[in-house]
N, C-alpha and C positions, 0 to 999 in steps of 0.2 A: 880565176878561170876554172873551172868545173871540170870534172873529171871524164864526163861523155867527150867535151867538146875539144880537150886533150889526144883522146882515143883516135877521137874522128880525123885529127892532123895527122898524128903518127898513119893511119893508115893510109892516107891520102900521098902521107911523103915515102911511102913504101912503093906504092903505083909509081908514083912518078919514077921512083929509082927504077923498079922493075922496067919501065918501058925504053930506059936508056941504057938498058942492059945489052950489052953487043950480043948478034947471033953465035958468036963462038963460045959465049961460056961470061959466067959471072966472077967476077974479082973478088979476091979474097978478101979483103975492106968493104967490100961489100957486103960478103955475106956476114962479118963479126956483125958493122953494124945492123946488119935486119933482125939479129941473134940479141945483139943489146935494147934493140926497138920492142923486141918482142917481151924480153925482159921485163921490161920498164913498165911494158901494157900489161903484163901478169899481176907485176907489182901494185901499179896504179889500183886496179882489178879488187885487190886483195884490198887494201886501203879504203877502198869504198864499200867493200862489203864489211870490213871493220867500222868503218863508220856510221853504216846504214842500223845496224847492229846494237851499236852504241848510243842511236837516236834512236831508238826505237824501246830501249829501257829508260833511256831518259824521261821518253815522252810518255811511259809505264809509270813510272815514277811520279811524273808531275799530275798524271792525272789521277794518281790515287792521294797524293797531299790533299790536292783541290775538292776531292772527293769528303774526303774526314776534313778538309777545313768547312766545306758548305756544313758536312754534319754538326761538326762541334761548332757551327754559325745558329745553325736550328735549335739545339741542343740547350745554346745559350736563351737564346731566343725565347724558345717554351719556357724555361726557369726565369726569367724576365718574368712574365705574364704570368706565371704562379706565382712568384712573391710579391708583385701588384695586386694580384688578387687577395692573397693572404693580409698583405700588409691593411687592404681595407677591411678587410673581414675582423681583421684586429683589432681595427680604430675602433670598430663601433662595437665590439667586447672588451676592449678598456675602456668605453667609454659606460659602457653598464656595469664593468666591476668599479671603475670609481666611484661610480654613485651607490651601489651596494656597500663598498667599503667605508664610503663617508657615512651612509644611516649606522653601519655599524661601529665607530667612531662616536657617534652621537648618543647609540645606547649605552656604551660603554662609560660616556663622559656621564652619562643620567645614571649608570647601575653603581659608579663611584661615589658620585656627591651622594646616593642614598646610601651605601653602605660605611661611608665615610660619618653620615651623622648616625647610622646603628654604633658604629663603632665607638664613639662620642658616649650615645647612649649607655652601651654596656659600659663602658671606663667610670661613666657617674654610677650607675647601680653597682657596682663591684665597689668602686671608692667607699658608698654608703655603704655595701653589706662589712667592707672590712672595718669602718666604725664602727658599726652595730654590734659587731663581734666584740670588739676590743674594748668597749663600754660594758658588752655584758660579762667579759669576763674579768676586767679591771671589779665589775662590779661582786663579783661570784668573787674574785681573791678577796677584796674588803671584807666582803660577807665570814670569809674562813678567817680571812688576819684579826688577829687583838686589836684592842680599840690603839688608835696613836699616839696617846699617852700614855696606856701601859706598854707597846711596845719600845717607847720610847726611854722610859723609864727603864725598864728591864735594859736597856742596851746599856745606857748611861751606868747603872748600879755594876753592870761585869766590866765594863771599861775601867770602871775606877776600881774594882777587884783584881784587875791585869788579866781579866779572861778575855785575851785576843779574842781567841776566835770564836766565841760565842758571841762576841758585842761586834766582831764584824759582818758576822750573819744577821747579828738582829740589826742593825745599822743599816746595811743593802736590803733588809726586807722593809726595813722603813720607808726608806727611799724609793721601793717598788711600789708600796700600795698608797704612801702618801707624799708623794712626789710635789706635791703643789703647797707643803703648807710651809710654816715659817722655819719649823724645826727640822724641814728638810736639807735646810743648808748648814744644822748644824750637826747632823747624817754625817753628811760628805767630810765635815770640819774634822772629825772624830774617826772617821775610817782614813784620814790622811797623817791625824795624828800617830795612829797604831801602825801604819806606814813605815813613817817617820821615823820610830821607835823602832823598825824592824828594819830601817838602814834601805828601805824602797823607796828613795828619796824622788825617782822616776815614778812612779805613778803616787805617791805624794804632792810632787806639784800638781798631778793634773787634777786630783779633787782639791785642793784648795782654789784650782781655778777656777771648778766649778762654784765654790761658794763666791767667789772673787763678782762670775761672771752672770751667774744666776741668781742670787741673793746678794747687791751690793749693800742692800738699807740694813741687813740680817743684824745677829749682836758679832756675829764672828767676821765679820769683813776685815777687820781692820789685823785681826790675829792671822786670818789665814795668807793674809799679803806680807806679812813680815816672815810667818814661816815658806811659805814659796819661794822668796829672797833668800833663806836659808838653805832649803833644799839644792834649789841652782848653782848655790856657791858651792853643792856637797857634791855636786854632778860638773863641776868645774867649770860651769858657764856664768864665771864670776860678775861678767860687764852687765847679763842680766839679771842676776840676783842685787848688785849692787841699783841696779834701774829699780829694784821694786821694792827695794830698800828706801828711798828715796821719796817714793810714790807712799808708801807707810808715814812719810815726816809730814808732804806735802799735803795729802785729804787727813790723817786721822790727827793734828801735831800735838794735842793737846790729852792726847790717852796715855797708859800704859808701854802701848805699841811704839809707838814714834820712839819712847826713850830708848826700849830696846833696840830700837832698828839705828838712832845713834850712835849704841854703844858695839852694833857689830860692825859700823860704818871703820868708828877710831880703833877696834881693833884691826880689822884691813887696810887701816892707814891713808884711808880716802877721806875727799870730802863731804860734808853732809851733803851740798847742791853742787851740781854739775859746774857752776862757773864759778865755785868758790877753790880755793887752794887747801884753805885749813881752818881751824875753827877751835 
């Protein structure tokens, strides 16, 4: 029931009382209640002006949401149809950098394979110019070195003098400028001996193994394989000294060598061949 139509009873039910009001004077129950009617109508009164009040911010309220909601609807809206727009404007600018990107891709793949065979190129001319080099001055030290028989010679006459280190100089220059020929591996033989003699029994072996590995046909192959077998034994790596010991019976058996490599066999108490016990 609504608050006019409240009003309009109370007053109506005030008439009525009023007209049944005797000519003498009004009752006291009467007048509290028209004092409490009247009340009630202030009250009411009040209530609906509080209400009215109250719908009326409400209705402030709602229509400024609606407001910024249609805006931020537009708002969306417009930015919708800019990044539609953008997004095609896009497509067809990646679609022209990829193809810009793939030619350059392509020149790329072309500017390698060509720099890739310069590169080729230079590595063969540079390989050549550092032969060239190493020929002309292999050829320029020949040229200043003694002939290779008298160097050779001269080594051999101070080794057998005990002049170390003049015969291991002349030895290593041998072996520099004539590297290839037969007496080179008996260089090496003779700079391992003076080694040897000098208790270097580590770089000892390794020039006998150069005669070993580089000159096996030489006259020294079969000597520098029994002293290597020696040396290893002197460097305490007996299992392979006593290997190349063995290796001295098995290619050379009928030399010098073998007998020796025999005899340092039965001093270390082993057998001549691996699957024999004793001999």
């Amino acid at each position: 029931m609504s608050t006019k139509r409240v009003s309009a009873i109370l007053v109506f039910f005030m008439v009525f009382l009023a007209g049944m009001t005797p000519a003498w004077g009004v009752s006291k129950e009467i007048v509290q209640l028209q004092t409490q009617v009247q009340a009630l109508q202030e009250q009411m009164s009040r209530m609906q002006q509080t209400f009215d009040e109250r719908m009326g911010v409400m209705k402030n309220l709602v229509e400024t949401d609606t407001d910024a909601v249609n805006k931020a609807a537009n708002a969306v809206a417009a930015l919708q149809a800019t990044l539609q727009k953008q997004q095609g404007d896009a497509t067809g600018k990646v679609d022209q950098l990829s193809g810009q990107i793939q030619a350059l891709n392509d020149t790329m793949d072309e500017l390698k394979a060509r720099l890739n065979k310069l590169s080729q190129q230079l590595e063969a001319m540079q390989s050549a110019q550092q032969n060239l080099n190493a020929q002309q001055q292999q050829a320029t030290q020949q040229q200043q070195a003694p002939p290779p028989d008298v160097l050779y010679n001269n080594a051999l006459r101070d080794y057998n003098a005990g002049k170390n280190d003049i015969a291991t100089q002349e030895f290593n220059d041998y072996i520099k400028f004539y590297p290839n020929t037969d007496l080179a591996g008996n260089a090496f033989f003779y700079l391992a001996e003076i080694q040897f003699r000098q208790n270097n029994f580590q770089e000892a072996a390794k020039n006998y193994d150069q005669v070993i590995q580089n000159f096996p046909s030489g006259n020294k192959a079969a000597a520098a394989q029994l002293k290597k077998g020696m040396a290893l034994i002197q460097l305490g790596q007996k299992d392979d000294g006593i290997r190349e010991l063995r290796h001295v019976i098995q290619r050379y058996p009928r030399t010098n060598e073998a007998l020796q490599a025999r005899e340092q066999l039965r001093k270390l108490g082993v057998a001549v061949s691996a699957g024999r016990r004793g001999e």
